[in-house]
VMD Tcl script that draws the C-alpha trace (Angstrom):
set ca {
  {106.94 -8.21 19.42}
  {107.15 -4.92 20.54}
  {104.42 -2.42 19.70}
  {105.37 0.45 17.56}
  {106.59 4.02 19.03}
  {107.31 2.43 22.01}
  {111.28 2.83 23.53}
  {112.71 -0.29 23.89}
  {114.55 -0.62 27.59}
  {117.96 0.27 26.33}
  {116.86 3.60 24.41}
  {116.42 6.84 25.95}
  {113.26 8.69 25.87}
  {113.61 12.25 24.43}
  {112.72 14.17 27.65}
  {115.55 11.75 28.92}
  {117.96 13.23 25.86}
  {117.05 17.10 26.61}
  {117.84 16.59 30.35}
  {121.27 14.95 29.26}
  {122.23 16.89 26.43}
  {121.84 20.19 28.57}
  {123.80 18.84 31.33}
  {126.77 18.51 28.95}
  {126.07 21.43 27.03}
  {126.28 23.25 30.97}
  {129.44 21.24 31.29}
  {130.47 22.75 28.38}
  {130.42 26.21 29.47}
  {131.86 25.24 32.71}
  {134.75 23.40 31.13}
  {135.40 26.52 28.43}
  {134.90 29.21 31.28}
  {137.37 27.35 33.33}
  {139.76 26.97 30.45}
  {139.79 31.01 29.91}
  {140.20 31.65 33.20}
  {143.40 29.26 33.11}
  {144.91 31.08 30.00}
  {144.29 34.52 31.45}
  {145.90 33.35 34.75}
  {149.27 32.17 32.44}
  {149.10 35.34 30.45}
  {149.83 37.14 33.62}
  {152.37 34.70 34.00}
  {154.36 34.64 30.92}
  {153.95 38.69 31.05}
  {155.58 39.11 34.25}
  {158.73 36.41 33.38}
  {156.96 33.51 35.40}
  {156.87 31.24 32.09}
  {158.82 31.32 28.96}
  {156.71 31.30 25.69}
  {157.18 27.56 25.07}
  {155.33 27.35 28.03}
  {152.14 29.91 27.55}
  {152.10 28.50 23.68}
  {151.63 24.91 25.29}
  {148.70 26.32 27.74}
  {147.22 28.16 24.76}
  {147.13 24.89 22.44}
  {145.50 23.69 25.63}
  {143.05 25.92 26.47}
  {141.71 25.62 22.60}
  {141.64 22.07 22.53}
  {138.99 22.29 25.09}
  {137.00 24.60 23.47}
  {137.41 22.94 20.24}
  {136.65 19.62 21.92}
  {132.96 20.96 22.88}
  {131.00 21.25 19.39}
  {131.78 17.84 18.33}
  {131.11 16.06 21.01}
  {128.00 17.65 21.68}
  {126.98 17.12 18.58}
  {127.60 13.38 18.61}
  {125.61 13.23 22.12}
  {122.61 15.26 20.29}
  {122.14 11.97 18.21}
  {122.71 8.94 20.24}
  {119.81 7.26 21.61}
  {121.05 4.22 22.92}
  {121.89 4.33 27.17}
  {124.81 2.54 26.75}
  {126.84 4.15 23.99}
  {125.20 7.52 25.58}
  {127.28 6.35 28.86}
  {130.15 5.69 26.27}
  {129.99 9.09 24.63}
  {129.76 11.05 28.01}
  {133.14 9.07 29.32}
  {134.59 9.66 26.13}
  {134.63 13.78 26.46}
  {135.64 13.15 30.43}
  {138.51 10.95 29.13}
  {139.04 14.72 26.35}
  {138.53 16.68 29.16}
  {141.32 14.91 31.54}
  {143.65 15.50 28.55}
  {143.36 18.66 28.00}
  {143.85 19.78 32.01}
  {146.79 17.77 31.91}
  {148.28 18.80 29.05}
  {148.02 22.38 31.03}
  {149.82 21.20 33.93}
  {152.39 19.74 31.55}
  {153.03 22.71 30.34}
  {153.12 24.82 33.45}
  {156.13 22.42 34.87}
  {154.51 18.87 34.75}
  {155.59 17.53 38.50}
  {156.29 21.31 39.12}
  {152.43 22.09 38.89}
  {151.23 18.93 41.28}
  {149.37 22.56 42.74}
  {146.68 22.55 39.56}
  {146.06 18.55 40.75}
  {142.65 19.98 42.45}
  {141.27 20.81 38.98}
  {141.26 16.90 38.47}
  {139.14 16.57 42.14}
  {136.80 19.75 40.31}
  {135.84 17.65 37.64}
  {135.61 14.29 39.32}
  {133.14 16.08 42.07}
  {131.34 17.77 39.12}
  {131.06 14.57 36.93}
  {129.84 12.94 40.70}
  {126.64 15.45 41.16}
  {125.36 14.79 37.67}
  {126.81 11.20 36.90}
  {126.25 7.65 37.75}
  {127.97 6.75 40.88}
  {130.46 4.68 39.22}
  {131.32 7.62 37.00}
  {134.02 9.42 39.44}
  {136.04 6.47 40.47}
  {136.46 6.11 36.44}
  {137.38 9.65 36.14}
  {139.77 9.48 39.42}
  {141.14 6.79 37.58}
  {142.08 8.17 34.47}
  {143.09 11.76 36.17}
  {145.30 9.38 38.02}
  {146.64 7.38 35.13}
  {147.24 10.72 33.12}
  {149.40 12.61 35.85}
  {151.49 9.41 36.89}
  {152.66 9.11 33.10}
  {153.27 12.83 33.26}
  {155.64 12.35 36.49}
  {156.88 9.12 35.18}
  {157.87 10.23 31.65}
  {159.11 13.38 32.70}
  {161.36 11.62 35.00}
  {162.05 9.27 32.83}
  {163.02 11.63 29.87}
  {159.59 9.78 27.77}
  {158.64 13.51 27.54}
  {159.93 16.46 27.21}
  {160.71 18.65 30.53}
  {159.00 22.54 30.84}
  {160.94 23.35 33.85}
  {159.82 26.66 35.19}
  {161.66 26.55 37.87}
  {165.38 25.24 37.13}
  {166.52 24.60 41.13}
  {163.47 22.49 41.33}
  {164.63 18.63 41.02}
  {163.61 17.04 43.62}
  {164.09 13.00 44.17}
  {162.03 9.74 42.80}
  {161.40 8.76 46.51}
  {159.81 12.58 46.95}
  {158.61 12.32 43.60}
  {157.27 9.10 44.14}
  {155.88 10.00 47.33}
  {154.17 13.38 46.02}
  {152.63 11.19 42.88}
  {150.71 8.99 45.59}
  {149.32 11.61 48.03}
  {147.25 13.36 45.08}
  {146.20 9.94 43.85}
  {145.25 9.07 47.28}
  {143.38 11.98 47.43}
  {141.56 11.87 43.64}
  {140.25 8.61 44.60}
  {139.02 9.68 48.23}
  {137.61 12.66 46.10}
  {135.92 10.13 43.88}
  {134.57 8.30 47.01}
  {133.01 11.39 48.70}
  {131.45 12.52 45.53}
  {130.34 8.93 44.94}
  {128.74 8.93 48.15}
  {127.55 12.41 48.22}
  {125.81 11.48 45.15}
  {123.66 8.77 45.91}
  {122.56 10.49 48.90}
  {121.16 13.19 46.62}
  {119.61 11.27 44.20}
  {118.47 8.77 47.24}
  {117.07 12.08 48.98}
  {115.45 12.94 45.17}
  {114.13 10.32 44.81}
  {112.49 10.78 48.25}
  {111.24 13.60 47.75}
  {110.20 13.02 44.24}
  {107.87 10.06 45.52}
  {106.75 12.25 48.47}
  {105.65 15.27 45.74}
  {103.85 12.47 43.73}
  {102.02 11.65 47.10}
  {101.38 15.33 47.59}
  {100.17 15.62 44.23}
  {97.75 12.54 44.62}
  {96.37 14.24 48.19}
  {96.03 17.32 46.67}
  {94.11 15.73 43.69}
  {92.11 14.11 46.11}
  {91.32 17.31 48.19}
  {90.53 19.15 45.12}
  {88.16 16.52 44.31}
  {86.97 16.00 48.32}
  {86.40 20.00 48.01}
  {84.63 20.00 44.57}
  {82.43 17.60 46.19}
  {82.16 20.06 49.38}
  {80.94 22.61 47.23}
  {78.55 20.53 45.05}
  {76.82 19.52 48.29}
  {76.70 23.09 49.68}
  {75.44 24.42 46.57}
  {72.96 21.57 46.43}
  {72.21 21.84 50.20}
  {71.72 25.61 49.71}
  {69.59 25.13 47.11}
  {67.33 22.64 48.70}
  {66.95 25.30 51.60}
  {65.50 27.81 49.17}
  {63.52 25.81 46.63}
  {59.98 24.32 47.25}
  {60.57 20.32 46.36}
  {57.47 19.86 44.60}
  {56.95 22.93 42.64}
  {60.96 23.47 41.99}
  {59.66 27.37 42.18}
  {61.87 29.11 45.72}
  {60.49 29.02 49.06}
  {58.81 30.77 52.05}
  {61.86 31.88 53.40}
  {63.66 32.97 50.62}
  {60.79 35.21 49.50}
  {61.49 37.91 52.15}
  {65.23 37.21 51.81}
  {65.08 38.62 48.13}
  {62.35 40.89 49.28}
  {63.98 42.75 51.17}
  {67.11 42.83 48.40}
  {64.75 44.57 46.48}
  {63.16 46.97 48.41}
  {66.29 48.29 49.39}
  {67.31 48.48 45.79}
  {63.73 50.07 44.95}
  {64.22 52.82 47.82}
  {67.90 53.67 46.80}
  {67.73 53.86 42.41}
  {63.86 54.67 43.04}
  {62.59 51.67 40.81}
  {59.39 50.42 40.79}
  {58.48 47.07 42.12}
  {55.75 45.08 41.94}
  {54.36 42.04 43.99}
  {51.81 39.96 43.30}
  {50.01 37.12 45.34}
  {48.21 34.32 43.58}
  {45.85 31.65 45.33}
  {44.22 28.76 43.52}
  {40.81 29.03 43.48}
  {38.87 25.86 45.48}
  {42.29 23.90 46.18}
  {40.57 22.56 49.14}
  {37.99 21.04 47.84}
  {39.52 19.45 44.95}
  {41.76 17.96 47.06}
  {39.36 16.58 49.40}
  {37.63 15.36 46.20}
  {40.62 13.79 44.82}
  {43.21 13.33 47.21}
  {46.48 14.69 47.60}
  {48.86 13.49 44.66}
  {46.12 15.09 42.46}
  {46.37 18.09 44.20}
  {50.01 18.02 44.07}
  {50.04 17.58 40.65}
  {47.99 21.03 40.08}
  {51.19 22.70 42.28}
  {53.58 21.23 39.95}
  {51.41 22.15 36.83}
  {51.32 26.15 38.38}
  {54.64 26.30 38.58}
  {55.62 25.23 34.63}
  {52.36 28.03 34.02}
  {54.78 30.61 36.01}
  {58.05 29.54 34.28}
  {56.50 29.92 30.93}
  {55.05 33.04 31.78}
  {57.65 35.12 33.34}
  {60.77 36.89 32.70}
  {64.43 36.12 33.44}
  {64.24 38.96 35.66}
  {61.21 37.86 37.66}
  {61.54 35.56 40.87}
  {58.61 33.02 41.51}
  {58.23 31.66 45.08}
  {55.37 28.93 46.88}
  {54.28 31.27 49.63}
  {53.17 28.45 51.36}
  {50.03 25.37 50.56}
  {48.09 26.84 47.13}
  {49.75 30.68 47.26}
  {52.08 31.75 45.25}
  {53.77 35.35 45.10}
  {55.70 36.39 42.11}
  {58.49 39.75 42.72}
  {58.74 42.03 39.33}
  {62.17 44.24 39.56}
  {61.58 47.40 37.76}
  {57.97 46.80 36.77}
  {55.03 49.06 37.39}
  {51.55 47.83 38.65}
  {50.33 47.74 35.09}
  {53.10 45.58 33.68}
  {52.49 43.42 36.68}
  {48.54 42.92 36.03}
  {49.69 42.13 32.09}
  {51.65 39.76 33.68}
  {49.16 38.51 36.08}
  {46.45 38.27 33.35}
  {48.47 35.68 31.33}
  {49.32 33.43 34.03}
  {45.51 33.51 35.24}
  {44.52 32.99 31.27}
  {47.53 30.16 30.55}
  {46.60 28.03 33.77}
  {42.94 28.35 33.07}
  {43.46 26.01 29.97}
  {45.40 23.58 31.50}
  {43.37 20.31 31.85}
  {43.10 18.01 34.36}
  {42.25 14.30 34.70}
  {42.31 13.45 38.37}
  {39.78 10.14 37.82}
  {38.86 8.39 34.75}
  {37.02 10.27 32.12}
  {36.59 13.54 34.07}
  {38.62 16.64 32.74}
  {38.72 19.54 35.40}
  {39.92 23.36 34.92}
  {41.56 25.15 37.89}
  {41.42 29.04 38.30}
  {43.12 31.13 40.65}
  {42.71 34.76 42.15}
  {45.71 37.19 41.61}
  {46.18 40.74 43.97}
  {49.28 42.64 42.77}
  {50.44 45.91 43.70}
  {53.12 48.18 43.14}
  {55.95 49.09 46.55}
  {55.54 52.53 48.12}
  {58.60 54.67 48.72}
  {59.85 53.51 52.60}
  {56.47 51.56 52.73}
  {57.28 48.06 55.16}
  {57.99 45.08 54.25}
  {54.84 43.38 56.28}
  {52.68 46.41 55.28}
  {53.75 45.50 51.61}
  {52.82 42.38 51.99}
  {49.60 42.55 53.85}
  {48.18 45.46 51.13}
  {48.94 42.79 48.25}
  {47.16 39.98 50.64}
  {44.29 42.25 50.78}
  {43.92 42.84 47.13}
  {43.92 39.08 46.23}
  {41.17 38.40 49.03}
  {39.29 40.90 47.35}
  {39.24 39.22 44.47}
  {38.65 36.22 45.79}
  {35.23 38.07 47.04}
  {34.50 39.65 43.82}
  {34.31 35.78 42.43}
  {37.29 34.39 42.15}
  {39.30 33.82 38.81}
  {40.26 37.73 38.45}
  {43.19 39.44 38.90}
  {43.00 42.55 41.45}
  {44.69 45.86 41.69}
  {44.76 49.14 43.37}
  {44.48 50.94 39.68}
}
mol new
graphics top color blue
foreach p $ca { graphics top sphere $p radius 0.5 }
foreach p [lrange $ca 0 end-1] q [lrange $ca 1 end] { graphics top cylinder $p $q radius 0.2 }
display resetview
């Protein structure tokens, strides 16, 4: 049993019906525009004593009929579903369509108009290009079909004659003749538009599998390049950030220091640097080894992250140093600063061995950037201030102010 709102094989999909239903509906036009263009082309006629008006009245019947002929049918194809009696329908207004072009060259001379014949290979190459490929030999034949029993019963006095031209009576071996050239030729039409066909829709086909390839490689790029980036970003990221403290690095301290000097020196901001060392590292390393030590690093740098602004840019100078870079801050917004990270790590607590508890201090020299001063001068004044700390007993923070 088939599970429901799925199509079963012989019912179209409704993309499937749009793409149909406009075909037709552009056959439509085609077939109407082309039908105009006939009855202007006989009004000329009839107005300049080519045709009589038994004649143009015929062509004008004609020419409505395959207007007429278009809302019906396209309404009918609007609500089928089903592929075959969609096939059906879309035969059924080529069969309408055959009649009405040869009821126009029945009444422009029947035999006499064998000239308009090539409208029948227009709408068997047309039918061919949007069609299956079985669709124009069926057309050919009923083009075919239609215009022998217009030649027949003409000659035969089964129909009515519209001579136009009343010297032209030419024999049934001519006749004959004439009748199997153009269906010679409808059916080599059919053929060549057969064949012509399946090479397109072979060649779509083609190139319909090679865009879903392309689409697939370029999904697959995307993704490859997605990936590119993820690693670059990740690569440029582990070139900048220390991998213990997850605070940045060495070398992108002066990178961004020198971002902001320049900034400082152009809008004439202040900036303020300050340089932290933990107080004693060594030794409580040596007394407790290195993963001990490591974890004070790691505990620092959630002390700076709680501590600073957005706007502030934390860096492992390099073993227990730390500097910290404070965009439009003065020297005493920087030792407020300063004073809460020395105060917040102070209470963090320790337990590198079994029932000890240890409290870790650290030094802090800040100062605020000179107008043009260097970057190593900068730097080196800052240095000086935390040493000086660290000489007037450690645990301070230190400042030229």
């Amino acid at each position: 049993m088939k599970e429901k709102g799925r199509y079963s094989s012989n019912e179209l999909p409704a993309d499937s019906v749009e793409k149909l239903y406009g075909q037709h509906f552009q056959g439509a036009l085609v077939r109407s525009g082309a039908s105009v263009v006939m009855w202007v082309f006989s009004l000329a006629a009839y107005h300049t004593g080519t045709i009589k008006i038994n004649h143009f009245t015929g062509i004008t019947l004609s020419v409505l009929y395959l207007i007429l002929i278009n809302p019906p049918t396209l309404l009918l194809l609007k609500h089928i579903r089903n592929i075959h009696l969609y096939k059906y329908g879309s035969l059924l207004i080529n069969f309408l369509e055959v009649l009405g072009y040869t009821a126009i060259i029945y009444f422009l001379g029947g035999y006499e108009a064998t000239y308009l014949t090539p409208i029948y290979a227009a709408l068997i190459t047309y039918v061919g290009v949007v069609a299956p490929r079985s669709f124009p030999y069926i057309i050919a034949v009923m083009c075919s079909a239609a215009f022998s029993f217009v030649v027949a019963g003409e000659y035969f006095g089964l129909l009515p004659r519209q001579t136009v031209d009343p010297f032209f009576n030419p024999s049934w071996m001519a006749r004959l003749l004439h009748l199997s050239v153009v269906n010679v030729l409808l059916f080599v039409v059919a053929y060549i538009s057969s064949l012509t066909s399946g090479i397109l829709k072979k060649n779509r086909n083609k190139l319909r599998e090679q865009n879903m390839k392309l689409r697939e490689k370029t999904a697959l790029l995307e993704k490859v390049e997605q990936t590119l980036r993820e690693s670059e970003s990740r690569f440029r990221e582990l070139s900048i950030v220390d991998d213990l403290t997850r605070l940045y690095n060495f070398r992108h301290f002066y990178f961004q220091l020198k971002i902001e000097l320049d900034r400082a020196n152009r809008y004439e901001q202040p900036l303020t640097l300050l340089l932290l060392d933990l107080d004693n590292f060594k030794a409580f390393n040596d007394a407790y080894g290195h993963v001990e030590g490591d974890q004070v690093l790691i505990r620092f740098g959630q002390v700076f992250k709680r501590c600073l602004r957005k706007t502030d840019f934390a860096y492992r100078y390099g073993g227990e140093e730390f500097t910290i870079l404070m965009p439009m801050t003065t020297s005493a917004g920087g030792a407020i600063v300063a004073e809460r990270i020395r105060t917040e790590f102070k209470k963090e607590k320790f337990s590198p061995a079994p029932g000890q508890e240890v409290h870790m201090t650290v030094s802090v020299g800040l100062a605020q950037y000179k107008a043009q001063e260097k970057i190593n001068a900068f730097v080196h004044r800052v240095d000086q201030l935390m040493y000086q700390g660290k000489k007037n007993g450690k645990d301070r923070v230190c400042s030229e102010s």
